[in-house]
Structures are given as structure tokens and as C-alpha cells.
C-alpha positions, 0 to 999 in steps of 0.5 A: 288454105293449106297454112298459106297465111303469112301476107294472106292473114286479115283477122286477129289471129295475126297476133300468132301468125304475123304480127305486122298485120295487126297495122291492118285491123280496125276497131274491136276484134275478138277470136277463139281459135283452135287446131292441130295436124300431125305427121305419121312420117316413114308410116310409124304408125302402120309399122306399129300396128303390124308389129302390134298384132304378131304373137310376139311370145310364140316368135320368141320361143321359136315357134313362128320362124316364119315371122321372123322376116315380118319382125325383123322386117318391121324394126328395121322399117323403123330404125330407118332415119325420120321415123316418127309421129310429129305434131303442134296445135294451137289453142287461145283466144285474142283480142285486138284494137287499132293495132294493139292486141293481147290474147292468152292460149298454148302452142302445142309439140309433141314428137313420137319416135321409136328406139330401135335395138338391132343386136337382139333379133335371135328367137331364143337366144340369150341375154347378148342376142336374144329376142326375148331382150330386146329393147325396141319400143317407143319414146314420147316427147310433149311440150305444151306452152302456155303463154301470155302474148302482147303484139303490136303492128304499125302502118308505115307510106300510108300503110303500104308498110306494115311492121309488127313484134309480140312479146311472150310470157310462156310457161312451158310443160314439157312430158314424157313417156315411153315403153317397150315392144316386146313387154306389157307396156306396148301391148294392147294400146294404140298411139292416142293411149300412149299419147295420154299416158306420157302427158299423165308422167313427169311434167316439169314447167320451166318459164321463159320469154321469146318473141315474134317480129313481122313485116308485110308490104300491103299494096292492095292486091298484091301483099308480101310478107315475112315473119320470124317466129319464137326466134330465140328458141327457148329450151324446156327441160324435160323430167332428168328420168332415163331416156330423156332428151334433156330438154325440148326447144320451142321451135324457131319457124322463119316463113315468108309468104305472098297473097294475090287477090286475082279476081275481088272474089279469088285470093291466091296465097303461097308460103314458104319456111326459109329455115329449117325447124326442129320438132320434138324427135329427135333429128327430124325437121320440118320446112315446109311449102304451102299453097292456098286459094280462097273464093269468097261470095256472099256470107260463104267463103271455100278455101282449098290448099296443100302442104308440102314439108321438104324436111320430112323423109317421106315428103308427101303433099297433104291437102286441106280444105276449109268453110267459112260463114260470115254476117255482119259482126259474126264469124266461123272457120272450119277446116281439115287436113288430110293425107291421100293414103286411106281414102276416106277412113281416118282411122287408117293406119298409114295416113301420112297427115292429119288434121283439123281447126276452127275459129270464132270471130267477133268484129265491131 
């Protein structure tokens, strides 16, 4: 549904979304989630793949000057503010009874963005301006918090009111990684073989504590609901290696939402991020709309959305769609997110979104 689950939540993974929906369930729930999406912002990823296939060796001796403008071209798309690949994923399992519930998993960030060097940009020159010196290539940041999480909500007016907090346990590694265009370290690789190379380097683990809070007014067909996430924001130190940001926070998300069941079969949602939220490269935000419906028939339900981040320097609508299958006592969600630009080819390299998630529930 487009992420639109702030007051449209019914199951247990309301322990991670807001936990005042918690109030909402009853007897024994179990769920297996898992998902990710990312964001290719400014098109990082086709500027590098352009610049990745120049001959940087003939360009720098002086034997290309025709590719010039397409280089200089390329790190000046790539200085612009914004420019990076940020993503989050989520992966744990949960379990819930009349309110109480306790899962175990990690919340996943990871920010990709490049450092532009504009002084050297001369074929052959020397050590002050030459190109054969210059240092542009790419940072990668990445956090994986894995955590322990105890959450309750409660029913105020009969359940018309619902309220809800998660305590959380989170021993976070962070990773990094990076390298350089003009040299072997960038050459020949594409982004996921970066991505693998930075979460293989300098892992450090800090532990820290945060919480959620949630609120939802359930007035049967029409729910409203708010929920602050990681509101303290905690801060994970990275490896003191050069070029490190220091540290990476875990981001705050404050979001509100409504859900409208308009028909019993059709549910509308909308959600809104009230705040801006740090990502993992440095200077970029995300705040972020989402719009969801969901059409539910027999052992099937269709749900379709779109996200739209206000905060991005390419904002863009991303869609989503997703399937559900249900029999008594037994669930299954899929879904998939995914950015206009590339038609069908998820390969393609100016995508500006891209994702996936699945869960398995259980309920008795």
C-alpha cells in the first residue's frame, strides 16, 4: 500500500510500525517479515555506469579530448546537492498476545554518495590540476541494527483510544567502505560489489537503547493514527578510518496516517512523515507521502500504492503493488516497489526506486 500503514496496521508487525495497534489484536500472533527499498537519487547509479565505461587511461594521456565534456559532464552531475543511493530494510520475526508483544530482528540503512574532486579535471596535467590526480569516487556508509524489542498497546473508551510504546535493545554495526574512480578500485565492479565490499570492512558494534511511542483513535471505519519512531535517535560510531562520517544515527521518523474502510471490502490509507529524517549520506533527507488501497475478497486481498519523498532532490512518485492470500490461521504478503523510469528492466540503470517485502503470519 504504498507504506501507508500508520493507522491502516492490523497485524503484528504493528510492534514495528505503531505500536498502539498492538490494543487491536487478539489471542497468539506470530509474523516473519522482511523487506527493502532503495533510492537511486540525482541517477547516481547511470552517471556511474557512463563513467564507468570511458577509458579513463586514454582520456587522461590526452588521446580522447573528445570525452572530455562526457567526464567533466559526469562529476559535475555528480557534485550536484543529493546525489546518492539511500536505502533501509527490515528483517525479524514478532510475536504477540492481548496487546504484549516481543520480536527480535534488524532495521537496516545504508547510504552510498560520491566525493567529487573539481580542481583536477586537466588531461595531463600535473599534480595541482591533473586529471591523472583526481580523487572522485565513492563513499559507502552502512548500519545494521539488530535489536531486541518489547512493545505494548492498550484500548482506552472502549478501544476507541489506543496507545502504545516499544522499548529497544539495539546493538548497531555500522560499515564502510569506499574507492576511487580514476584507479583499480572502481573499475570493473558494479554497485551491489561495492555494497559487499564496504559490509566485509571496518565493522564496529556500539549498543544503545531507544524507543517507539504510538497513538491511534479506532472509530471502526475510520482510524487515525501517529507514531514517533526511534525518537532519540541514537548515534553509532563508525571505524575512526579516513574519510569517515564519525558516526551514523539511527534515524528518527515521526509519521501520521488515516485509514478509511469505504466500502467493507475497500480500505483507503494515507500517511504522511511530519519531520524531516536523516539517511546515511551525508546532507540528504527523506520525508516522505504515501497513498494505499486495499481490495479484499475471498482468501485474496490486491493492494496497490505510491510514494512520493518530498525531501529527495529528484522527487519522483514510486508505486508499489502488493498480494495477499489468506485461510484460517495462515497468511502471506508479498509486494514490490518500483520507479517509472526503465519500464520492466530492473537492471536499468537509472531507476529511480526500487524494492521488495514479504511476510508470514500466523494467528490463533
Amino acid at each position: 500500500m504504498g507504506g501507508a500503514q500508520i493507522a491502516a496496521v492490523d497485524d503484528a508487525s504493528a510492534a514495528w510500525v505503531n505500536p498502539a495497534a498492538l490494543a487491536g489484536l487478539k489471542g497468539w500472533n506470530f509474523e516473519i517479515l522482511g523487506g527493502g527499498v532503495a533510492q537511486n537519487r540525482n541517477n547516481l547509479v547511470g552517471t556511474l555506469t557512463t563513467l564507468g565505461d570511458l577509458p579513463y587511461d586514454q582520456i587522461v594521456a590526452g588521446d580522447r579530448p573528445d570525452l572530455v565534456p562526457v567526464l567533466v559532464g559526469g562529476i559535475v552531475n555528480l557534485a550536484r546537492p543529493g546525489t546518492s543511493v539511500v536505502g533501509s530494510g527490515v528483517a525479524g520475526i514478532v510475536g504477540s498476545y492481548e496487546g504484549f508483544s516481543v520480536s527480535i530482528g534488524s532495521v537496516a540503512y545504508s547510504g552510498i554518495y560520491p566525493r567529487i574532486d573539481l580542481e583536477h579535471i586537466v588531461p595531463g596535467g600535473g599534480p595541482d590540476n591533473g586529471l591523472g590526480h583526481n580523487t572522485t569516487g565513492l563513499y559507502l556508509t552502512g548500519l545494521s541494527a539488530r535489536e531486541v524489542r518489547v512493545a505494548y498497546g492498550h484500548g482506552f473508551l472502549g478501544g476507541a483510544l489506543e496507545v502504545g510504546g516499544a522499548a529497544r535493545y539495539v546493538s548497531g554495526i555500522t560499515y564502510f567502505g569506499r574507492c576511487t574512480v580514476f584507479d583499480s578500485t572502481c573499475k570493473g565492479q558494479d554497485l551491489s560489489d561495492l555494497i559487499h565490499d564496504a559490509f566485509q570492512e571496518n565493522a564496529t558494534t556500539t549498543n544503545k537503547l531507544t524507543f517507539d511511542l504510538g497513538a491511534r483513535v479506532n472509530l471502526g471505519i475510520v482510524k487515525l493514527g501517529i507514531a514517533g519512531i526511534a525518537l532519540n535517535q541514537p548515534e553509532f560510531t563508525v571505524a575512526d578510518v579516513s574519510g569517515t562520517p564519525g558516526s551514523v544515527p539511527l534515524p528518527r521518523q515521526v509519521r501520521g496516517g488515516v485509514a478509511v474502510d469505504v466500502l467493507s471490502f475497500l480500505t483507503l490509507a494515507v500517511d504522511g512523515d511530519f519531520i524531516q529524517s536523516d539517511t546515511l549520506a551525508p546532507g540528504a533527507k527523506s520525508q516522505q507521502m504515501s497513498l494505499g488501497a486495499e481490495v479484499k475478497i475471498p482468501l485474496v486481498a490486491f493492494r496497490g500504492g505510491a510514494t512520493y519523498d518530498f525531501a529527495s532532490p529528484n522527487p519522483t512518485w514510486a508505486y508499489s503493488l502488493g498480494l495477499g492470500f489468506a485461510i484460517p490461521i495462515v497468511s502471506v504478503d508479498i509486494a514490490v516497489t518500483w520507479g517509472p523510469t526503465g519500464g520492466f528492466n530492473y537492471q536499468n540503470s537509472s531507476r529511480e526506486a526500487l524494492g521488495a517485502a514479504a511476510d508470514v503470519k500466523v494467528h490463533f
